[in-house]
N, C-alpha and C positions, 0 to 999 in steps of 0.2 A: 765220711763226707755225706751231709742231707742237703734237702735245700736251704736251709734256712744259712749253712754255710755260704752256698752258691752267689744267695742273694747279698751278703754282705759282699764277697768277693766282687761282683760287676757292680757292685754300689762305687767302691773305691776306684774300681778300673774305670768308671766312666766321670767320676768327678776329679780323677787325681790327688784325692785327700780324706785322708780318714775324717776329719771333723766334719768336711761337708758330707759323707755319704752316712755319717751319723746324724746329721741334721736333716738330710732325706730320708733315711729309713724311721725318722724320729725317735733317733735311741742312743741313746753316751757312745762317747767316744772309747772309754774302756770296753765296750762290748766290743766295738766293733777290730779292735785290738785282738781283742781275744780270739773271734772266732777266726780273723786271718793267722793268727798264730798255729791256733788248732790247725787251721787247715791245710798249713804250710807244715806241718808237722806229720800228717796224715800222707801226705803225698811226698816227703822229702824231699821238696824243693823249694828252695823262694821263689815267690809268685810273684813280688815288687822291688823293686830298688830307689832308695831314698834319692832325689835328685834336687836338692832345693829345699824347698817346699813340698815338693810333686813326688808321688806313691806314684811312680811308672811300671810299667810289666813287662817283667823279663820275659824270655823267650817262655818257658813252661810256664807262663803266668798267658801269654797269647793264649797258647795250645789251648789250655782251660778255659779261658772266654769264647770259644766258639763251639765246645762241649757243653759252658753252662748255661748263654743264651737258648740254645734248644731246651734242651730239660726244662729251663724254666719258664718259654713258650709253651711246651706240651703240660706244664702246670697249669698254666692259666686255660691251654684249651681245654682240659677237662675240667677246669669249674667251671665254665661259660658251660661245656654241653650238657652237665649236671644241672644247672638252671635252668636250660632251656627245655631238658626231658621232666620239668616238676612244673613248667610252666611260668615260675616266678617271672620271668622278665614282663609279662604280659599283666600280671595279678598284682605284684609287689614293686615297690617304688624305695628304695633306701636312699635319702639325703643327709652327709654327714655336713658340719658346718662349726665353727669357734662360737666361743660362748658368748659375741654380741652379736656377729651374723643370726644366728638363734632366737636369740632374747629381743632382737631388736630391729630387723631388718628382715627375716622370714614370715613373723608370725601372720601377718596378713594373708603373704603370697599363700600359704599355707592354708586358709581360713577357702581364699580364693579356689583353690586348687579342689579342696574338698567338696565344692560346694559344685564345682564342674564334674570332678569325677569323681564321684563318691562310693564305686564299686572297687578303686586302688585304696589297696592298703598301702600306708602313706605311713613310713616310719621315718621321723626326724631326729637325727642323734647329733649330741654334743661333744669335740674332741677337747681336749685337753692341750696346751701347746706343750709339746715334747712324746705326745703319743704317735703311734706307730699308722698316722693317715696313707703312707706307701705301702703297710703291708694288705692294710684293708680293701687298698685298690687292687693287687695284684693277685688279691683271693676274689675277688671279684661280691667283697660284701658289704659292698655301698656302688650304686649306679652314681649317682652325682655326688659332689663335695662343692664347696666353699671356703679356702681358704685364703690366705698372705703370702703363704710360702708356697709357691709354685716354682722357682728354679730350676731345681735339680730332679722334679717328677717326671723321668722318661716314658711312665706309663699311661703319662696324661695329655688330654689335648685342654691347655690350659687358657678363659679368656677372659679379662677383666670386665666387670660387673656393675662393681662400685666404686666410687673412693671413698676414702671417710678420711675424712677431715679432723686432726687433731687441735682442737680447744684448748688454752689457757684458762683456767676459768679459777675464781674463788669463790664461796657463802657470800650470801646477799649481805652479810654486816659484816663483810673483813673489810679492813682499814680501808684496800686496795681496790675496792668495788664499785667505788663512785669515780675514780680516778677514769677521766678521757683516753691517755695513755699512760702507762707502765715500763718506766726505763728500766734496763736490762741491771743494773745497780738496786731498784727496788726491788725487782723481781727475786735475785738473787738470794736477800736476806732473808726469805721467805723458808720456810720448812718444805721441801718438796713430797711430795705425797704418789710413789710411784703404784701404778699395777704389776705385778712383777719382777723378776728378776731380768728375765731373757723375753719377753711378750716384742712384738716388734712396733705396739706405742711407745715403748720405753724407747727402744732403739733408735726408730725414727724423732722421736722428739730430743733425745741428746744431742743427736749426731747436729740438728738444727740449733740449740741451746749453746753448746760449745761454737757453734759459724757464728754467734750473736755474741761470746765472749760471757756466758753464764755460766758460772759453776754454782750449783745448791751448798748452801753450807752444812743440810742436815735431810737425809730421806727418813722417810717412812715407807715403808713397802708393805700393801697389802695385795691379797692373792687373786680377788676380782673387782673388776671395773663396776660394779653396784657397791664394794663397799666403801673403794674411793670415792666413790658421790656421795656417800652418806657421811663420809669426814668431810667432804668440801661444805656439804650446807648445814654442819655444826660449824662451819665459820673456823676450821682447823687448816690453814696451809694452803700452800697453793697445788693445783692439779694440771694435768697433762690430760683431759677425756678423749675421746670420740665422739662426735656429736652425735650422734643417734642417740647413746647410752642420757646425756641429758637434755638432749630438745626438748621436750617438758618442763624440767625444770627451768631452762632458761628462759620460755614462755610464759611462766608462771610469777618470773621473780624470785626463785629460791635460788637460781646460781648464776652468776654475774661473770660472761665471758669478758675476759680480757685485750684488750689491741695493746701489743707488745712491737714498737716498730722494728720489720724486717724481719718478724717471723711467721714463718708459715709450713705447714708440714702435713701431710697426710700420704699417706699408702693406698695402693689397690687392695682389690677385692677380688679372687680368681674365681669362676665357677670351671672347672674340673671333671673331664669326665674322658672314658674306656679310650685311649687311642686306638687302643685292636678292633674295638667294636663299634657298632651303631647305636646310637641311642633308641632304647623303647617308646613307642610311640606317648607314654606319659613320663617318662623323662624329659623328653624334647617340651610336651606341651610345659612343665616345670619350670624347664628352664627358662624358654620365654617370657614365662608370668610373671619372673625373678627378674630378666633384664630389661622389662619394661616396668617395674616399679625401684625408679633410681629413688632413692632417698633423699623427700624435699623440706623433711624435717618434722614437729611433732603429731601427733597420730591426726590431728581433724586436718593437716596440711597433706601428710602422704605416710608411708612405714615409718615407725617407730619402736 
């Protein structure tokens, strides 16, 4: 038994489901199978009982939740005192954030931040959707984040930031470009051109597509939101964006949003940070700098 068992173990015992506490740890659901199995094997006893839906905890499934909260408390105290005996919290700044918060909504605050405090070293990293953003927290090797998925992060004091607004949008010479509105019947016949598979613009804009009575006849799915823009303004299909990713182009005239009656759709934006802990005096000033530049669209209007 390590921690890394432990930490799947209160993963499940606090969401009651292994898919979601694989979607908190950011990691497949066969893992996290696995390691309750190992675990439940090592200790010869069931830790859960199927109820439904719901991964509940038997009696020696309690017992061990109040043995693995401590240990995994005194984990995190000792990275915290380890940073604080090297100085980092003071010197170094870690922002993690998704690949349009990044690309697209950071870089100013970023530009900003430097140019205030230019003796922090100011490292900004990019996650992946399905990467392991809870475990990065709970080693304590990132001070802030930015992500979508905030639910099920117990280690986080999570607050909305942004929203980003999902776009319809096609290439300035698709058929559908000059059109005033777009009945959910044109739309339709259209080729859909998604970001991903599991990304939560896909999600979100389904979930809204089906309430409008859309089904796509054909996707295309590629893996990031710059290379869907660059099949929308070959004038290839229709798209689902976030507007930050094209304010520019739709500024410019290369991508032609769409008014589809009755839809509308967009997600928050969490900024994320230590619930055990205080923010560093250049975390905090970070984060302000972030939620006072909401997004008014392309760069000579505001972040881009």
């Amino acid at each position: 038994m390590d921690l890394a068992h432990l930490r799947v173990f209160r993963a499940v015992a606090e969401c009651e489901s292994y898919s979601r506490a694989a979607e908190q740890l950011g990691t497949s659901q066969p893992y996290v199978y696995v390691q309750i199995r190992d675990l439940q094997k090592q200790l010869g006893s069931a830790l859960f009982t199927q109820v439904g839906k719901r991964a509940l905890l038997t009696d020696a499934g309690r017992t061990l939740l109040a043995y693995a909260n401590q240990m995994l408390q005194l984990e995190e105290d000792a990275a915290w005192s380890v940073r604080m005996s090297k100085g980092l919290h003071r010197e170094q700044l870690t922002v993690v954030a998704g690949i349009v918060v990044t690309n697209y909504l950071l870089p100013e605050v970023v530009a900003a931040f430097r140019e205030r405090l230019p003796n922090i070293d100011l490292r900004l990293d990019t996650f992946l959707p399905g990467t392991a953003l809870t475990e990065r927290f709970m080693r304590f090797e990132t001070d802030l984040a930015f992500s979508a998925v905030a639910s099920y992060m117990r280690h986080a004091i999570a607050e909305e930031v942004w929203r980003m607004e999902i776009v319809p949008c096609v290439g300035a010479s698709h058929r559908l470009a000059e059109a005033a509105f777009v009945s959910a019947n044109d739309f339709s016949k259209e080729e859909f051109i998604w970001i991903g598979y599991a990304t939560i613009t896909r999600r979100v804009g389904e979930t809204v597509l089906r309430k409008l009575g859309i089904r796509p006849r054909s996707a295309l799915v590629l893996t990031t939101p710059e290379a869907v823009k660059q099949v929308v303004m070959a004038n290839y299909g229709v798209a689902l964006i976030p507007r930050p990713v094209i304010a520019e182009e739709i500024a410019a005239g290369r991508i032609r949003p769409l008014t589809i009656p009755g839809f509308a759709a967009s997600f928050p934006i969490y900024s994320m940070r230590h619930r055990s802990r205080d923010l560093s005096p250049a975390a905090a000033i970070f984060l302000q700098m972030a939620s006072e530049s909401a997004f008014k669209g392309p760069r000579t209007s505001g972040l881009a």
